[in-house]
PyMOL Python script that loads the backbone (N, CA, C, O; Angstrom):
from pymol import cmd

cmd.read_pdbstr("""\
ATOM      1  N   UNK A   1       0.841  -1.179   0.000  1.00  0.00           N
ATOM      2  CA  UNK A   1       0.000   0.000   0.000  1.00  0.00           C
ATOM      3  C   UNK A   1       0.887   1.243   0.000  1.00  0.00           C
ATOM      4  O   UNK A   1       1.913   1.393   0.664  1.00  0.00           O
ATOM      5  N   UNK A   2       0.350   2.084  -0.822  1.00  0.00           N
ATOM      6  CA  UNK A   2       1.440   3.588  -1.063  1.00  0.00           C
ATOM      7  C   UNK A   2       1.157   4.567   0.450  1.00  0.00           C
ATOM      8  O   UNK A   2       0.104   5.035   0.884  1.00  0.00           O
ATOM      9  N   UNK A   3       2.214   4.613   0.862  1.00  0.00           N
ATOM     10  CA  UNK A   3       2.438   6.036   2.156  1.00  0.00           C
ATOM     11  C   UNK A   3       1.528   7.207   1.277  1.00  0.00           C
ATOM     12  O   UNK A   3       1.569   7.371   0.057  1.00  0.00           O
ATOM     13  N   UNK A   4       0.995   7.693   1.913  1.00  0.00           N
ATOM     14  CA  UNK A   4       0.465   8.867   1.353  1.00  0.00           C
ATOM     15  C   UNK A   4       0.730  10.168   2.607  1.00  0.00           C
ATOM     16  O   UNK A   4       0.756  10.061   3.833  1.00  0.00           O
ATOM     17  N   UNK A   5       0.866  11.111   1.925  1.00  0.00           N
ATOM     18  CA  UNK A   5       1.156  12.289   3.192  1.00  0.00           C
ATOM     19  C   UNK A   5      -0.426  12.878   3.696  1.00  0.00           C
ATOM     20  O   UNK A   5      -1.509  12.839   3.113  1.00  0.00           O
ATOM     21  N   UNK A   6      -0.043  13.409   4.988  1.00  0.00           N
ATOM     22  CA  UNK A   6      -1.232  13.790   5.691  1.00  0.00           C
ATOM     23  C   UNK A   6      -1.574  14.934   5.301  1.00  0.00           C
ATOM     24  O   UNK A   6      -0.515  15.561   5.326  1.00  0.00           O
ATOM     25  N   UNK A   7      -2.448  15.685   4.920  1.00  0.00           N
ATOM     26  CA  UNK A   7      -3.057  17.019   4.199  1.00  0.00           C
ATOM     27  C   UNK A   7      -3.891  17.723   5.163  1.00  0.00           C
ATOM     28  O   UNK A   7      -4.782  17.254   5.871  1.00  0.00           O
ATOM     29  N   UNK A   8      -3.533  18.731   5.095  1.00  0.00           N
ATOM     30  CA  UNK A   8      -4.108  19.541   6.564  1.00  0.00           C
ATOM     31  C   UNK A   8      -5.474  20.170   5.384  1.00  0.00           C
ATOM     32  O   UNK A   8      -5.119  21.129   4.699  1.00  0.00           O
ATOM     33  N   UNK A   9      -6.619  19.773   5.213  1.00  0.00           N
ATOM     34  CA  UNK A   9      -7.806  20.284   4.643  1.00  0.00           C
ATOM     35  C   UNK A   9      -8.186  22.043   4.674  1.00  0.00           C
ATOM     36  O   UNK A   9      -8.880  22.506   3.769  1.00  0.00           O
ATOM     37  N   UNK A  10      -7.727  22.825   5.651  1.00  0.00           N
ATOM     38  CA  UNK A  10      -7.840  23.925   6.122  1.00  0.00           C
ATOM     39  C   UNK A  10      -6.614  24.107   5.329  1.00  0.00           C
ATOM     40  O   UNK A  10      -6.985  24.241   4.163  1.00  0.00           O
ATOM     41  N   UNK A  11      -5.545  24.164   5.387  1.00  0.00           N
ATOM     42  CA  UNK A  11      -4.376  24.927   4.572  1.00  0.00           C
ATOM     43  C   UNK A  11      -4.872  24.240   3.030  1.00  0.00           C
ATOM     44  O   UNK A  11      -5.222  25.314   2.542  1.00  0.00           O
ATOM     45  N   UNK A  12      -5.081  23.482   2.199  1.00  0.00           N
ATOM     46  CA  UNK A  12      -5.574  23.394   0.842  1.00  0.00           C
ATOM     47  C   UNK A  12      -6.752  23.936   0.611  1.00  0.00           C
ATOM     48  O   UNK A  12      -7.090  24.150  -0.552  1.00  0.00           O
ATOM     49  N   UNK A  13      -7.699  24.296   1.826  1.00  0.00           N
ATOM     50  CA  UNK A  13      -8.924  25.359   1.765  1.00  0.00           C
ATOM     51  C   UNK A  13      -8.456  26.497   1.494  1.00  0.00           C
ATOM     52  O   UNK A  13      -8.813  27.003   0.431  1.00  0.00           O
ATOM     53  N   UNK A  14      -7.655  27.129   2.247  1.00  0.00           N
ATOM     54  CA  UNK A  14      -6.911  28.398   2.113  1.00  0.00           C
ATOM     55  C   UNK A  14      -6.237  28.613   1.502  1.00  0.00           C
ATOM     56  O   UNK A  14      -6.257  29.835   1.353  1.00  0.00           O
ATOM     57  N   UNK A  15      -5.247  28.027   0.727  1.00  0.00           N
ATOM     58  CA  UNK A  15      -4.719  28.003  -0.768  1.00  0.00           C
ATOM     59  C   UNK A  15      -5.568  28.170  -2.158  1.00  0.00           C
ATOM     60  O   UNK A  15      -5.141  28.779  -3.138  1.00  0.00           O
ATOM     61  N   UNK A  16      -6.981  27.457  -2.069  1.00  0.00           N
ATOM     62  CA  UNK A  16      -7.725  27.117  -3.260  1.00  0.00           C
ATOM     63  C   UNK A  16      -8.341  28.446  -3.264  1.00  0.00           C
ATOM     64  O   UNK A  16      -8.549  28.966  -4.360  1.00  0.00           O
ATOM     65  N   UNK A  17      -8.793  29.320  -1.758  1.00  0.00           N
ATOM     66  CA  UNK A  17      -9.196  30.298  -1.548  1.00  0.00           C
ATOM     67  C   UNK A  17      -8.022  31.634  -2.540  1.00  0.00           C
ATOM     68  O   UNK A  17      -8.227  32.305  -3.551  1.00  0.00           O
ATOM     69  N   UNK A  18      -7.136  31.539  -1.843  1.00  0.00           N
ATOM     70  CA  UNK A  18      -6.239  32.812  -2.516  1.00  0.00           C
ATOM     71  C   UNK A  18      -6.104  32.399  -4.043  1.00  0.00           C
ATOM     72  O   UNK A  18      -6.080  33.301  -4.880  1.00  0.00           O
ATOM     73  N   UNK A  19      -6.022  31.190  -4.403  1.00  0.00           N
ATOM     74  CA  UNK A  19      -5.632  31.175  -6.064  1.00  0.00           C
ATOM     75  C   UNK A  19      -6.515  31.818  -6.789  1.00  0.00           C
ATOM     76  O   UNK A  19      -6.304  32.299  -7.902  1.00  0.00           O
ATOM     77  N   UNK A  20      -7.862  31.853  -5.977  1.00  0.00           N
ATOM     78  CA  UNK A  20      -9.097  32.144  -6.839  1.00  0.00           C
ATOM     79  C   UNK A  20      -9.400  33.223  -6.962  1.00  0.00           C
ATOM     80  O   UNK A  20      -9.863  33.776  -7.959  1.00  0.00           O
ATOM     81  N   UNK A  21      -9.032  33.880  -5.369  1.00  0.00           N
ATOM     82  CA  UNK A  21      -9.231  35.285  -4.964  1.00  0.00           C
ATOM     83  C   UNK A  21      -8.201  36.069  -5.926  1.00  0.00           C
ATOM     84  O   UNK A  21      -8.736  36.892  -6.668  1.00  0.00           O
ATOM     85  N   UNK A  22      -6.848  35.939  -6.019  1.00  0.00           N
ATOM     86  CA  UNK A  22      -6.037  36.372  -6.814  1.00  0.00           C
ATOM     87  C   UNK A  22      -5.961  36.264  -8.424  1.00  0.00           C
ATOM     88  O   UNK A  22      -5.106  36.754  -9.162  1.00  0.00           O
ATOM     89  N   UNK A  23      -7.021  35.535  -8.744  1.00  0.00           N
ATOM     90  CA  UNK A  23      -7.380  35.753 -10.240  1.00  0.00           C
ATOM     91  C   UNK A  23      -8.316  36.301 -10.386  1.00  0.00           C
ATOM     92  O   UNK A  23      -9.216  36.672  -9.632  1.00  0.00           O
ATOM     93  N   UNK A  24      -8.058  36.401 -11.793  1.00  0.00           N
ATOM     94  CA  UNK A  24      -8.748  37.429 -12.637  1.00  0.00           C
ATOM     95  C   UNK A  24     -10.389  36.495 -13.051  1.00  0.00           C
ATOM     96  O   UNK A  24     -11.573  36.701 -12.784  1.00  0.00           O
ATOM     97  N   UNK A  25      -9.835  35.716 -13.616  1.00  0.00           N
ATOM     98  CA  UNK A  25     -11.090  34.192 -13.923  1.00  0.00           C
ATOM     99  C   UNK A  25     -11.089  33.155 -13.235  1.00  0.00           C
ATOM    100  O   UNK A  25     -10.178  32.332 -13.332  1.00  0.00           O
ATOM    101  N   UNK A  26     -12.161  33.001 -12.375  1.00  0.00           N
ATOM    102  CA  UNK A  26     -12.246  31.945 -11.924  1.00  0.00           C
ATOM    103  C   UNK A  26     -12.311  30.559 -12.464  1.00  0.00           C
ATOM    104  O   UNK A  26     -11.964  29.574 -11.813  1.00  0.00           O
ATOM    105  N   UNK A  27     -12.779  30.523 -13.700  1.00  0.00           N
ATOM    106  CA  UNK A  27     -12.755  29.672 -14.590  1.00  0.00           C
ATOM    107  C   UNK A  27     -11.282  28.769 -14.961  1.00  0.00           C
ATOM    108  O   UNK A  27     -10.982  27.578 -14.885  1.00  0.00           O
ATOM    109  N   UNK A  28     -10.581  29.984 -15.387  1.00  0.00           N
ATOM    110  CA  UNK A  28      -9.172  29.682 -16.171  1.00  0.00           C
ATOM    111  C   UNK A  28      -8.595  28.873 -14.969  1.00  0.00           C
ATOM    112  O   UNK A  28      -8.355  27.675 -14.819  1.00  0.00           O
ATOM    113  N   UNK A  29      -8.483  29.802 -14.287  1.00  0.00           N
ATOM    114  CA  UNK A  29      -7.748  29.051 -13.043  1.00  0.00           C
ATOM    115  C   UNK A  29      -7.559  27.770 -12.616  1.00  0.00           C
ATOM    116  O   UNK A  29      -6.593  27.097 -12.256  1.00  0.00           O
ATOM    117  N   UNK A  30      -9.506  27.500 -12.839  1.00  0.00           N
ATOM    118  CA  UNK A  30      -9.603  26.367 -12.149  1.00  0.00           C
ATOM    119  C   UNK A  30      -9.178  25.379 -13.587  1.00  0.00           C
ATOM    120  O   UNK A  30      -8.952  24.179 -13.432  1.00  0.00           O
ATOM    121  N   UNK A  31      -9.134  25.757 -14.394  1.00  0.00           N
ATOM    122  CA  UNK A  31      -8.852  24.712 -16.107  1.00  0.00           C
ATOM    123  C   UNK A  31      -7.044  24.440 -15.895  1.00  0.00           C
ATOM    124  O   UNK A  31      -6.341  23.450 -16.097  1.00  0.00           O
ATOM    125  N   UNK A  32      -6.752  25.784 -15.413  1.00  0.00           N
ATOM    126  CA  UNK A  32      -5.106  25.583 -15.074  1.00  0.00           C
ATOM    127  C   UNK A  32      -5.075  24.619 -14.182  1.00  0.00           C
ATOM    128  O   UNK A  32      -4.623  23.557 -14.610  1.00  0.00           O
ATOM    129  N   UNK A  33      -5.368  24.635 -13.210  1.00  0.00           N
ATOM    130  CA  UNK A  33      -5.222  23.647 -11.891  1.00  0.00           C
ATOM    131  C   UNK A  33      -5.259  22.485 -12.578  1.00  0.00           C
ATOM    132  O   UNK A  33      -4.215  21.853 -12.737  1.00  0.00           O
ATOM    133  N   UNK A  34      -6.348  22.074 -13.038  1.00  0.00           N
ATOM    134  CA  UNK A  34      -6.875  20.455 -13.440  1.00  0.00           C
ATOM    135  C   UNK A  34      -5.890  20.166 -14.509  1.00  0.00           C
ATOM    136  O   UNK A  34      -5.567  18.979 -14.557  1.00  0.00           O
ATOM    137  N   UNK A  35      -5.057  21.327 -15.802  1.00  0.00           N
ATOM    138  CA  UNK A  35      -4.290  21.056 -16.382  1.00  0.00           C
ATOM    139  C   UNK A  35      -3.203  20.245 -15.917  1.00  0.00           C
ATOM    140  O   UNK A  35      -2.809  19.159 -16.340  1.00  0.00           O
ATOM    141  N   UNK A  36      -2.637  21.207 -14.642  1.00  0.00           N
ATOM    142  CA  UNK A  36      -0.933  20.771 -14.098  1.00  0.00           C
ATOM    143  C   UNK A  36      -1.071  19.609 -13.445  1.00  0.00           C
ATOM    144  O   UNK A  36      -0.196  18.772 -13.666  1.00  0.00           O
ATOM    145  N   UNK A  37      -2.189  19.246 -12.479  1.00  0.00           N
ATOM    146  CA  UNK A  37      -2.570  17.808 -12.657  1.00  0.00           C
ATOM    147  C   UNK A  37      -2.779  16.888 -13.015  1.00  0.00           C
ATOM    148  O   UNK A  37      -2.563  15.874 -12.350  1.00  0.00           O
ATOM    149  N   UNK A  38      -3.434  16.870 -14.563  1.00  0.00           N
ATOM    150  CA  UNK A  38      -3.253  15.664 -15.799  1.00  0.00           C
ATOM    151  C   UNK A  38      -2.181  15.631 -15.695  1.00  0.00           C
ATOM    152  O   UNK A  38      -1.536  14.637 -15.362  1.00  0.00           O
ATOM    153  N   UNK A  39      -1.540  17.232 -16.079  1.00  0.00           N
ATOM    154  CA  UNK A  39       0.464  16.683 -16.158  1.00  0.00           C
ATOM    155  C   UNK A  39       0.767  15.906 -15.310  1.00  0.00           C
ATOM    156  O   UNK A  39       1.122  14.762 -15.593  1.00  0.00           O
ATOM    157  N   UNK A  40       0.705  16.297 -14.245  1.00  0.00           N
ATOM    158  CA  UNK A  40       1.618  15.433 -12.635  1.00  0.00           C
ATOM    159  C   UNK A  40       1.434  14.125 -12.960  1.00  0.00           C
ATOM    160  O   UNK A  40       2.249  13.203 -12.971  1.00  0.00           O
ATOM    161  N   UNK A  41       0.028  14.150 -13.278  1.00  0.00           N
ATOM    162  CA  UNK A  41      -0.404  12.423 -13.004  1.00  0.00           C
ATOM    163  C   UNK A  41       0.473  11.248 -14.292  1.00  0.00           C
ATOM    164  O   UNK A  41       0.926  10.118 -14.112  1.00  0.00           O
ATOM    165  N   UNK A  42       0.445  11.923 -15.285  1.00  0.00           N
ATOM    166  CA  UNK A  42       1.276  11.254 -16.380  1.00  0.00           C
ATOM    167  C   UNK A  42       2.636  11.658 -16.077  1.00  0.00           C
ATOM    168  O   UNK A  42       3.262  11.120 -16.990  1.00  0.00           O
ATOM    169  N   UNK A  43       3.404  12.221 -15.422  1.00  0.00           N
ATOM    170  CA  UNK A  43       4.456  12.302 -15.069  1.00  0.00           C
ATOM    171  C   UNK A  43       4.769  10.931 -13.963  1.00  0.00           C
ATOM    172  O   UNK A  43       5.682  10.105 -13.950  1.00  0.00           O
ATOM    173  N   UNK A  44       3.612  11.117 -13.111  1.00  0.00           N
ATOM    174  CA  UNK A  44       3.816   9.658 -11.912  1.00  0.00           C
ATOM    175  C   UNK A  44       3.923   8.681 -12.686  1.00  0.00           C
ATOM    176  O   UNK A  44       4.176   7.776 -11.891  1.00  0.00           O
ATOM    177  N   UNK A  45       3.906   8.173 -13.817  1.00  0.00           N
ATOM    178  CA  UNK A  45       3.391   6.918 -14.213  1.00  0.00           C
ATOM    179  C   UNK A  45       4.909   6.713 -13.969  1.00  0.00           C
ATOM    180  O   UNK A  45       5.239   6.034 -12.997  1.00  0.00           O
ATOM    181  N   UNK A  46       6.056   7.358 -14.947  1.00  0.00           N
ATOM    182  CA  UNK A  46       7.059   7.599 -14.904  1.00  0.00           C
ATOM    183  C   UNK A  46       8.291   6.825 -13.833  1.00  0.00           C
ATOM    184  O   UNK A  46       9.128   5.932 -13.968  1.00  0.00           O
ATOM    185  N   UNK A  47       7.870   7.681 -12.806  1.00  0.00           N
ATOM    186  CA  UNK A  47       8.182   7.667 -11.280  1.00  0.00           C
ATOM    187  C   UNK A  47       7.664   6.900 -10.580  1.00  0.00           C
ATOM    188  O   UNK A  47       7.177   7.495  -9.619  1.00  0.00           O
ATOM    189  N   UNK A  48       7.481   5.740 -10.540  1.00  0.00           N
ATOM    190  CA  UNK A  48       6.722   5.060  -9.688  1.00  0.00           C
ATOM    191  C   UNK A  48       6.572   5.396  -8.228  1.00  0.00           C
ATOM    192  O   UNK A  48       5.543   5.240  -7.570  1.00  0.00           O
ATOM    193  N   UNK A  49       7.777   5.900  -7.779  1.00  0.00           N
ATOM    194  CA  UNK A  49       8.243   6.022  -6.076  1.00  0.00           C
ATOM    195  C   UNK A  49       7.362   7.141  -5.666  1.00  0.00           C
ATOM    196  O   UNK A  49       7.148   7.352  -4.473  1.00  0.00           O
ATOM    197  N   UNK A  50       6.868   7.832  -6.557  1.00  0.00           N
ATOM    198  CA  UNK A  50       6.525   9.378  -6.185  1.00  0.00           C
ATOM    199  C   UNK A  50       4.829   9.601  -6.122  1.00  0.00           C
ATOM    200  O   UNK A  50       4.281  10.263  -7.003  1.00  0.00           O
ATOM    201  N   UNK A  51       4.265   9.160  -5.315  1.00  0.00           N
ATOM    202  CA  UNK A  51       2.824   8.760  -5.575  1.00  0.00           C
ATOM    203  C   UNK A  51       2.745   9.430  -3.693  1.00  0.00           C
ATOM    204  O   UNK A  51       1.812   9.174  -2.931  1.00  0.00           O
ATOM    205  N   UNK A  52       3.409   9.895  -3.497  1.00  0.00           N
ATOM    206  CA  UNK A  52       3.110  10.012  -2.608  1.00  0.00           C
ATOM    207  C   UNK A  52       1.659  10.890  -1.783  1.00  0.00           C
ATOM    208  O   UNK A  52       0.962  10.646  -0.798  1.00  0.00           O
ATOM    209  N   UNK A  53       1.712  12.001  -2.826  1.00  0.00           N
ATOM    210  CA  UNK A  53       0.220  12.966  -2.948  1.00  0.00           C
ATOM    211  C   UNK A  53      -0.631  13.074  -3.681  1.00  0.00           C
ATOM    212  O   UNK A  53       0.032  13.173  -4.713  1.00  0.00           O
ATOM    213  N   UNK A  54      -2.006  13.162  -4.102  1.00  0.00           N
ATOM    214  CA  UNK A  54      -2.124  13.257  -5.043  1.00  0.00           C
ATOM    215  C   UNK A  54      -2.260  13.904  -5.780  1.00  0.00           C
ATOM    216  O   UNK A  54      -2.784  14.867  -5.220  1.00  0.00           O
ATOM    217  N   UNK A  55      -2.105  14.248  -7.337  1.00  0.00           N
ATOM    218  CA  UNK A  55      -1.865  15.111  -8.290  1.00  0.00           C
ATOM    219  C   UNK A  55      -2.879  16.634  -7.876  1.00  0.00           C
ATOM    220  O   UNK A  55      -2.501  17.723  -7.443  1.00  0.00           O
ATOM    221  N   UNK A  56      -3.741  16.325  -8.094  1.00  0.00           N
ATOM    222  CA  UNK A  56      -4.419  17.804  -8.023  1.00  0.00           C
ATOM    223  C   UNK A  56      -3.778  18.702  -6.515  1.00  0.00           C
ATOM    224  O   UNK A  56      -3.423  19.875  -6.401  1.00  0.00           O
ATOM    225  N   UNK A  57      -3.818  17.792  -5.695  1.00  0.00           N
ATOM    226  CA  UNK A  57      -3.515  18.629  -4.453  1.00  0.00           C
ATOM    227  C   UNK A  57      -1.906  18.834  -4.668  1.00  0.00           C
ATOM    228  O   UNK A  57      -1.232  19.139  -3.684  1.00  0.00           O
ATOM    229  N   UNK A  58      -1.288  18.670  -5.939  1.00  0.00           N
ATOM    230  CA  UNK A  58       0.470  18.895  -5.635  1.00  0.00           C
ATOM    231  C   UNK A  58       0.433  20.013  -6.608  1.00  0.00           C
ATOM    232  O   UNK A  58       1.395  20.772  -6.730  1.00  0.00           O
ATOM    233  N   UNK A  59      -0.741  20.143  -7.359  1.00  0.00           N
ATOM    234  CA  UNK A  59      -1.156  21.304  -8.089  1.00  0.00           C
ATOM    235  C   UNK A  59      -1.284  22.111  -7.556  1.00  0.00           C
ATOM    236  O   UNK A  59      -0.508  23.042  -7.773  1.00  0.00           O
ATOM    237  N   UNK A  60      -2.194  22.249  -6.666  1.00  0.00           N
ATOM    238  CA  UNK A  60      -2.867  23.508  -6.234  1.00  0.00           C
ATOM    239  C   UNK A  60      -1.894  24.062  -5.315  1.00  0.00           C
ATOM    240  O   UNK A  60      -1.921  25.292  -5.270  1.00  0.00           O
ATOM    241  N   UNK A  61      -0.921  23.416  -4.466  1.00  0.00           N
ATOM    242  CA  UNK A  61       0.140  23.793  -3.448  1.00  0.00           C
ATOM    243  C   UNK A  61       1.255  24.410  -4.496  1.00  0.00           C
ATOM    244  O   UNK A  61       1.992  25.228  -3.947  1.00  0.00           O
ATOM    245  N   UNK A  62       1.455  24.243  -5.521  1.00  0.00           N
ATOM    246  CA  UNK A  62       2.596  24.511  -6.356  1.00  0.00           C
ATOM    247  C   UNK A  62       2.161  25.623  -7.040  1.00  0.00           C
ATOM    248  O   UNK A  62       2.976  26.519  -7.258  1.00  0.00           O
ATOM    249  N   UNK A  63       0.812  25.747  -7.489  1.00  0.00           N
ATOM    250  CA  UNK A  63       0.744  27.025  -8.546  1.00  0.00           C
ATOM    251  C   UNK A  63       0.230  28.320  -6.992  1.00  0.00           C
ATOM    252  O   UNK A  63       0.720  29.448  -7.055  1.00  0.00           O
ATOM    253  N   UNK A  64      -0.436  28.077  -6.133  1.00  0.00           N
ATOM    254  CA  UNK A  64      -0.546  29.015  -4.378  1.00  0.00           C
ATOM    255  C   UNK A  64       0.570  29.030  -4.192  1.00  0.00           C
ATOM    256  O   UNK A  64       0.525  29.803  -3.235  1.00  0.00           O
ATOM    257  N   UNK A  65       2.380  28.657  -4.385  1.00  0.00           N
ATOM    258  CA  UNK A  65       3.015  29.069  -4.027  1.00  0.00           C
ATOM    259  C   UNK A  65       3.406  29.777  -4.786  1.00  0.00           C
ATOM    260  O   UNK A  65       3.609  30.940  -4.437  1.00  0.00           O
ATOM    261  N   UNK A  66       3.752  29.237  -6.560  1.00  0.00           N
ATOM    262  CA  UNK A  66       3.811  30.501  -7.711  1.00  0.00           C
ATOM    263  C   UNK A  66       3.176  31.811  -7.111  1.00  0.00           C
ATOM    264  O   UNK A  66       3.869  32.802  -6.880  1.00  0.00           O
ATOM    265  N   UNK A  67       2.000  31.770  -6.901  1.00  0.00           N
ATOM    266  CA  UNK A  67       1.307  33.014  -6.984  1.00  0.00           C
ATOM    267  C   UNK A  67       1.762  33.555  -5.789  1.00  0.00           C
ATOM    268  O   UNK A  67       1.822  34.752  -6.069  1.00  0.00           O
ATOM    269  N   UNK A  68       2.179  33.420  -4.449  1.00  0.00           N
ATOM    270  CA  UNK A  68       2.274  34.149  -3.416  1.00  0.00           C
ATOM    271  C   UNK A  68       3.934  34.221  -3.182  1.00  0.00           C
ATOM    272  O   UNK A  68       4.371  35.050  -2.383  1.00  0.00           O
ATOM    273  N   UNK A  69       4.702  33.468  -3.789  1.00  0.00           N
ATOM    274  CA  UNK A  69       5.897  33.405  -3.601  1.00  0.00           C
ATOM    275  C   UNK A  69       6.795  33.212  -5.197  1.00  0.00           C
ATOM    276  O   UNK A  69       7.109  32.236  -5.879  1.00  0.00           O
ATOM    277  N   UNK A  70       7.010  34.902  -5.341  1.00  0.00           N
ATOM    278  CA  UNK A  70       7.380  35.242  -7.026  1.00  0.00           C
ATOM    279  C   UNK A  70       8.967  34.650  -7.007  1.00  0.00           C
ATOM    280  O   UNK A  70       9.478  34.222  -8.042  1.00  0.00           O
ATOM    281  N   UNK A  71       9.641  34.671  -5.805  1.00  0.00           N
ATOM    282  CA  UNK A  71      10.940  34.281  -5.785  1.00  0.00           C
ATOM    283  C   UNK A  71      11.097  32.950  -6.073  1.00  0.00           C
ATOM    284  O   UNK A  71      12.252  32.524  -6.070  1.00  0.00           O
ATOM    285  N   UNK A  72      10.085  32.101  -6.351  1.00  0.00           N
ATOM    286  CA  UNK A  72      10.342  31.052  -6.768  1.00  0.00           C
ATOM    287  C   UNK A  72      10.560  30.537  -8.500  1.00  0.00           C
ATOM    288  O   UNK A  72      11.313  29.733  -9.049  1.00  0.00           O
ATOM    289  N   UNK A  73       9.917  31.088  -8.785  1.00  0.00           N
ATOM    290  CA  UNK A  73      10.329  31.319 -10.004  1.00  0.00           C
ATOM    291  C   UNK A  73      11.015  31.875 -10.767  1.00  0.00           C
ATOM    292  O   UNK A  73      11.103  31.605 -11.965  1.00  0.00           O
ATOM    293  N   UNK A  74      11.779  32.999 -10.001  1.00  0.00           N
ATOM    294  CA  UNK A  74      13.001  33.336 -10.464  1.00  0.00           C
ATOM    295  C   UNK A  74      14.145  33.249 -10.242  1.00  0.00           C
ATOM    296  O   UNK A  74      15.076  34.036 -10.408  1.00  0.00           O
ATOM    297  N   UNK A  75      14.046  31.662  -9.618  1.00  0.00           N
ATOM    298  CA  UNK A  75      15.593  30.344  -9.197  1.00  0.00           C
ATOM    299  C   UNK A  75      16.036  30.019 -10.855  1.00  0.00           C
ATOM    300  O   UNK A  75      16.961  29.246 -11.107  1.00  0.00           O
TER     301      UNK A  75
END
""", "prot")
cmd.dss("prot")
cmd.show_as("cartoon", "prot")
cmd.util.cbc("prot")
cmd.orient("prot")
């Protein structure tokens, strides 16, 4: 059985909150999200070891940090 990490529901509430709040379309956003997730998920196939979260929620933590933390993207 795969380890899966523990997800605090209140901090991915509050993330899904600002991504949304901080756009312009609520729509797009949410089409982006579900995008980088198809990605992730065909990326896991890949990786077998790495299943540890699942895709949408490694989405939504990754593009809430894009958006609130610009220094990351300019590593």
């Amino acid at each position: 059985m795969a380890k899966r990490y523990i997800v605090d529901s209140a901090q991915i509430t509050r993330r899904v909150e600002d991504l949304v709040g901080k756009a312009s379309n609520r729509y797009r956003i949410t089409v982006q999200v579900a995008n980088r997730a198809k990605l992730r998920r065909y990326e896991e196939i890949d990786d077998y070891d790495d299943h540890a979260m699942k895709p949408i929620l490694r989405a939504i933590i990754e593009m809430s940090d894009e958006m609130t933390q610009p220094e990351i993207l300019s590593d």
